[in-house]
C-alpha positions as CSV (number, residue, x, y, z in Angstrom):
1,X,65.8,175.0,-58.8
2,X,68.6,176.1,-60.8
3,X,72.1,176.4,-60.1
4,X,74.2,179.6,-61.3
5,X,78.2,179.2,-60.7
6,X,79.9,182.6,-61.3
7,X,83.8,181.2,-61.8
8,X,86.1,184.0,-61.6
9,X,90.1,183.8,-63.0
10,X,91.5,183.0,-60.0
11,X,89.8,179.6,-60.1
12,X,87.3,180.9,-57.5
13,X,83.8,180.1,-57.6
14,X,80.4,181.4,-56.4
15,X,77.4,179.2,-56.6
16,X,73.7,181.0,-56.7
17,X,70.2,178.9,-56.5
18,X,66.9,180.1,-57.9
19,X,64.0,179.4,-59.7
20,X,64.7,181.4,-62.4
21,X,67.0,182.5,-65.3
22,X,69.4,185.9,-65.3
23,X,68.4,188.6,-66.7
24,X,70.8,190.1,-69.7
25,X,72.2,193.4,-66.8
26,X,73.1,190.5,-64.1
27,X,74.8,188.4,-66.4
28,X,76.4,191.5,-68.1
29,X,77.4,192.7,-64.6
30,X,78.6,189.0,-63.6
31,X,81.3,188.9,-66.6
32,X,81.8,192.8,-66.5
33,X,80.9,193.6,-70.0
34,X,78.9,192.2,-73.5
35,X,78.1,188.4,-73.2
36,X,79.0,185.5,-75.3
37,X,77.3,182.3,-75.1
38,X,78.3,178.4,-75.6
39,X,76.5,175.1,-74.5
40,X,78.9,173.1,-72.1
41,X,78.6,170.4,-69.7
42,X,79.4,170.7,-66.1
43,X,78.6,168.3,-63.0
44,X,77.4,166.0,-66.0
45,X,74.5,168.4,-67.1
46,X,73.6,170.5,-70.5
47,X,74.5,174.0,-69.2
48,X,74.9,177.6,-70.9
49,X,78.0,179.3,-70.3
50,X,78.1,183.4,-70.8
51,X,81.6,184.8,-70.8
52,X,82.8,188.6,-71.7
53,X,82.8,188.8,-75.8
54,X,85.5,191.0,-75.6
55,X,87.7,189.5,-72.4
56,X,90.4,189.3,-74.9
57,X,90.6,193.0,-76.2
58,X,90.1,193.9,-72.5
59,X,92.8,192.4,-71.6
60,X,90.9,190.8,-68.7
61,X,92.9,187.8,-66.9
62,X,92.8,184.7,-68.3
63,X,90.3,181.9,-67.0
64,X,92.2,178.4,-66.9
65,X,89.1,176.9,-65.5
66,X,86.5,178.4,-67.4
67,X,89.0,177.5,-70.8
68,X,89.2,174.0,-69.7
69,X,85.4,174.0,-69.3
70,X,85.3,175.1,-73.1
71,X,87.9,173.1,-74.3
72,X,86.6,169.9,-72.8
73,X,83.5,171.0,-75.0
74,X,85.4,171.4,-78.0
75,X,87.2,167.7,-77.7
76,X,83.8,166.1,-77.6
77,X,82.4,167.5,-80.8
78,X,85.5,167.1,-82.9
79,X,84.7,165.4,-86.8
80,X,81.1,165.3,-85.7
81,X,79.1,167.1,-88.9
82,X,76.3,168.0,-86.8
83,X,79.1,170.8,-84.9
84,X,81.1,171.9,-88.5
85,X,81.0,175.7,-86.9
86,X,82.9,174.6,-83.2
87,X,85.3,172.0,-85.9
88,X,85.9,174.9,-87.8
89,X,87.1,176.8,-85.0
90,X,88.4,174.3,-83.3
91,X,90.5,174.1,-86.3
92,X,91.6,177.8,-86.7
93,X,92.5,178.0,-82.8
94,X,94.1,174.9,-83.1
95,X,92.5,174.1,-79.6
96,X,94.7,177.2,-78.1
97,X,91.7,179.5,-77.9
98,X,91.3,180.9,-74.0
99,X,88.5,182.4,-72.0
100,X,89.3,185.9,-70.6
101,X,87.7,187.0,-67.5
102,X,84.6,185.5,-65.6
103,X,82.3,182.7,-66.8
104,X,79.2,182.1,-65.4
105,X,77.4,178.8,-65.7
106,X,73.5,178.3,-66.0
107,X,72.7,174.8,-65.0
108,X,69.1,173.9,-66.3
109,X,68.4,176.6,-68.3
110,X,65.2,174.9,-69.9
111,X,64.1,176.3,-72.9
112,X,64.4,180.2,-71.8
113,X,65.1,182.3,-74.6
114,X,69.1,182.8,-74.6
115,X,69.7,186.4,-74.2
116,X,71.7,188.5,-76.6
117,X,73.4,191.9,-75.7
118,X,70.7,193.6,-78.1
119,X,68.1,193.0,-75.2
């Protein structure tokens, strides 16, 4: 069973079980637009994490939990060479980078094929 947590920018939280994945339209309906994609861990598991690609330009609220999610993320993987893209823009955002609007969480996501807003 998988667990789905759909964390909005007020700090609230919904929590969905099932047996399995999203489908690209639910998760593009969960964080109202295009979806971006990072590996995070939550409740001590490897999780995906989709968030709005263009929260920012949307001017959607900010997410202080979903950011400390990511940021917690980034910290881990500092000066490892294996992560030189997330150093690199860990360096350029100078760890101030924010999530904008809702995150939703994947727990368990096996090996399903990430989706991509192609399809």
């Amino acid at each position: 069973m998988k667990k789905i947590y759909i964390i909005q920018p007020d700090g609230t939280h919904t929590v969905e079980e099932r047996e399995f994945n999203p489908e690209l339209k639910e998760l593009q309906t969960w964080v109202k637009g295009y979806i971006e994609h990072v590996i995070v861990r939550f409740n001590d598991k490897k999780c995906v994490a989709y968030v709005n690609e263009e929260g920012k330009l949307r001017r959607m609220p900010v997410n202080w939990k979903a950011t400390s999610i990511f940021h917690n993320e980034m910290k881990k993987h500092m000066g490892n060479p294996l992560y030189n893209d997330l150093n690199r823009e860990a360096e350029i955002v100078g760890g101030m980078d924010y999530i904008c609007g809702p995150m939703v969480i994947v727990e368990n996501p096996g090996r399903a094929k990430i989706p991509s807003n192609k399809g």
